[in-house]
Every structure is written in C-alpha cells, then in structure tokens.
N, C-alpha and C positions, 0 to 999 in steps of 0.2 A: 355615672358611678352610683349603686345601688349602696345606698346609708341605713336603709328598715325593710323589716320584712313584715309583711300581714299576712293573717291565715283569716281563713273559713273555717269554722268549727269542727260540723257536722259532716264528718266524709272524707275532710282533710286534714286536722288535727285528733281527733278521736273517734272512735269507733261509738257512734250511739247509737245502732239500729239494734243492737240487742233487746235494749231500756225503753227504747221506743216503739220495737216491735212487739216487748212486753203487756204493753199499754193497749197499743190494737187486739192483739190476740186475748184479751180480758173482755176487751169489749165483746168481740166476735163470739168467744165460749159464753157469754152471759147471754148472750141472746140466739144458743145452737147452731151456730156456726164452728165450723173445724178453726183451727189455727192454722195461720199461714206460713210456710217455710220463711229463715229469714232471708233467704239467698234473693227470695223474690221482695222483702220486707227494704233490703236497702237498696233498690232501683227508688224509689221511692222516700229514702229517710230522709235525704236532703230538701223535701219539700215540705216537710214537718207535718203537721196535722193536717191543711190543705190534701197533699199528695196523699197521706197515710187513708183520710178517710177517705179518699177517692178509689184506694186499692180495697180496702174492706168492706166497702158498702156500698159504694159506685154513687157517692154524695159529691157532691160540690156547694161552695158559697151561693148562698141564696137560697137554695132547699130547705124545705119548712123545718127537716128535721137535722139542718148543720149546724146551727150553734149550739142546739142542747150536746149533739152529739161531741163536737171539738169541745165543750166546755167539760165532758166527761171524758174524754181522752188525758188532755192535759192534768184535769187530778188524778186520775190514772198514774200517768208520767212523773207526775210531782212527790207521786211517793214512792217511787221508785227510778230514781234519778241518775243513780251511779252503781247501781250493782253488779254490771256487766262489763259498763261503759269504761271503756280503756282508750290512751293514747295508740298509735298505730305504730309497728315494729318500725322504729328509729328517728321518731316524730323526739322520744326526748333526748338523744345522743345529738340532731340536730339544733335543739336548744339551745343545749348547753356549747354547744362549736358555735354558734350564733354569738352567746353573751361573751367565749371567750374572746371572737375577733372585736367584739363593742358596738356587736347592730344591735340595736333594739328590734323589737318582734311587738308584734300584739295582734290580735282577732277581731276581727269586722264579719260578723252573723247576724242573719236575720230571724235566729232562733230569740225569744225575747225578754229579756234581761231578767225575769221570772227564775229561768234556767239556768243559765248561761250562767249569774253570778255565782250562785252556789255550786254549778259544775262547775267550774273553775278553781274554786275553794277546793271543794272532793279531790281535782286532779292535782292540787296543790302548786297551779299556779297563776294563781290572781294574783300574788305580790312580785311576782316575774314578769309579768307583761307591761307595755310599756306604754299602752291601752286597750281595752273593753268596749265594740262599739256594736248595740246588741240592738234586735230588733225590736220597734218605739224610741230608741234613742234620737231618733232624728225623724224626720217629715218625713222620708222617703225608706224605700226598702230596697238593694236589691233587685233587679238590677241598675236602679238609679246610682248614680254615681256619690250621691249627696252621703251616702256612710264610711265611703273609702277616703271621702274630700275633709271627712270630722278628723279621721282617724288620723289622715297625716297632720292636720293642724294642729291636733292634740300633740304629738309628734315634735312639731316646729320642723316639719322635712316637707320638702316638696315632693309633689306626689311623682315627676317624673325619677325621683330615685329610693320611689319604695317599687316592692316586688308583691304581689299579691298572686296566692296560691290557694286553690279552690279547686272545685271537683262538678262542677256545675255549669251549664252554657250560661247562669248571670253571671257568674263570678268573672267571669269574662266579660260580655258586655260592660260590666260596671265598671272593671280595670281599665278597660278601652277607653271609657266615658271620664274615668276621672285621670287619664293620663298617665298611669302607671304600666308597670310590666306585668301581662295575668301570665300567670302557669300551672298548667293542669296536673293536679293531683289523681295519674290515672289509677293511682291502688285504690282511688274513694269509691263514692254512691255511682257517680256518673250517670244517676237518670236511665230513662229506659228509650231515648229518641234519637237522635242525630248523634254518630261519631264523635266522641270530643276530637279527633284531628281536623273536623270539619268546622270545630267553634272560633276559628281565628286566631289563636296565641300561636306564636312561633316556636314554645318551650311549651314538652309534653314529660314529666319523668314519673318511673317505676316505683320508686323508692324514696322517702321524702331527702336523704341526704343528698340525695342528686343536685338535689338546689344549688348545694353549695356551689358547685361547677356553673353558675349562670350569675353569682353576683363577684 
C-alpha cells in the first residue's frame, strides 16, 4: 500500500528550464555567443549546472575554467530564481487530491538547498510538503539511494510504500536502490540518452494526475 508520495523537483514538479536557461544564455551573450533555444536548454535542465555548462561551453568538472564558470552561473540563477519557473499543468490539482486523500508528498532533489528552499517558498509550498530533501543535505546525491532513504525517515514511512516520481534515469536507480516505487514523469527533462521506457520503472505516465491511478 503506497502511504507518500515524493517528487523530483526539476522536470517533475516544476518547470525551471526557463530561469535556468536564463542563467546560461547570460553567460553565453556575455562572452558572444548566440543564445540557446530552450527546447534544447531542457534536455539538459535536470542535470543543473554540470549538464547546463556542458551544453554551453562543452566544460565539465575538473576544467581549469569550471568552478569560476558554475560559480557565475549559479549567481546568475540566484537572481533570477522564479520568474518563469511554474509548477507543470496539473502538478497542483494533484497536490491538493494528494492532501485530500491524507498522503503526504514531499521533494527529494539534488538541486541544493541554496535554491530549492526559496523556490519552494516562491511556489508557495514549503509549508505543504511533508519534507525537503535538497542537494548537500545528505552524503550522497542521486542516484544514491541515501536521499530517498532521509526523506522517508523523515516521513516515519517505509520506503517500500512511498512512490517516487522523477524525470531522469537516477531518479530511477535511486528508487530501485532505496526500495521504493520510481515513476517516470514523461512530460519532464528526460535527458538527451537512453528511452526512459528502457530506465526500468514499470510506471511511465503523460500527465502528472495519472499517479493517482498507481497508488
């Protein structure tokens, strides 16, 4: 019997490729480069800064020039945090069908607690969730299992009757690894590699109220 449900932020409960692609495309125009479509901006939004400056600049960790570069992104992003940034058509009609049967819900991201707290404030619902489990909050990231394993603890649910829904091949793995049910949010990011019918969840739906139909 499914008692909680958890979400993934970025892809799956809100739409931040806008705010986020606003950030890259800042960077990009500042140093004469075009701006990039967002169509292409959220293949990539769910891997946050990693993935983003991987698309605008073909950087990765460890390059001489990624920290300065991701530490200018993120104040980029920070000042502009919610201006775009919206829940996803039916993300809050499921909420509130959530709190009226008496599940609790709450968000396990690896986006890091920087963001996350005050978007959630913006989308006005940090006093709704039933925890916040953001990335640095725990040892691990993603697809470790150790953020999905806080979040039911916090909870007091065991993990095999929460439901975790995400938009990403870790959000999967991590749900595998901590025992839970993952289910793919295919209106999200979805990344730009492997099928999500090929990431292993047995539940794949269009629209987020479809959930409802799986707990």
């Amino acid at each position: 019997m499914i008692r909680a449900v958890l979400f993934d932020l970025d892809g799956t409960l809100a739409n931040t490729a806008p705010d986020l692609g606003h950030a890259l495309n800042r960077q990009r125009i500042a140093r004469g480069l075009p701006a990039l479509p967002i169509a292409l901006i959220r293949t990539e939004a769910s891997a946050g800064a990693r993935g983003l400056l991987g698309l605008g600049f073909n950087i990765k960790p460890g390059d001489p020039s990624y920290d300065a570069m991701r530490s200018e992104f993120l104040d980029f992003y920070a000042e502009r945090l919610c201006d775009e940034t919206h829940l996803f058509p039916g993300v809050a009609e499921l909420l509130d069908q959530l709190e009226a049967r008496g599940l609790p819900w709450g968000i396990v991201t690896n986006k890091p607690a920087r963001f996350t707290l005050p978007l959630m404030r913006e989308l006005g619902l940090n006093n709704r969730a039933a925890c916040i489990v953001s990335g640095g909050d725990t040892l691990h990231s993603k697809p470790h299992p150790e953020p999905l394993l806080t979040a039911s603890g916090m909870m007091a649910i065991a993990p095999a009757e929460c439901v975790y829904l995400g938009d990403d091949l870790r959000d999967v793995q991590a749900s595998l690894a901590a025992g839970m049910e993952p289910v793919i949010a295919r209106y999200g990011y979805l990344g730009n590699g492997h099928p999500p019918e090929s990431w292993g969840a047995r539940y794949l739906i269009d629209h987020p109220q479809e959930l409802l139909g799986y707990l």
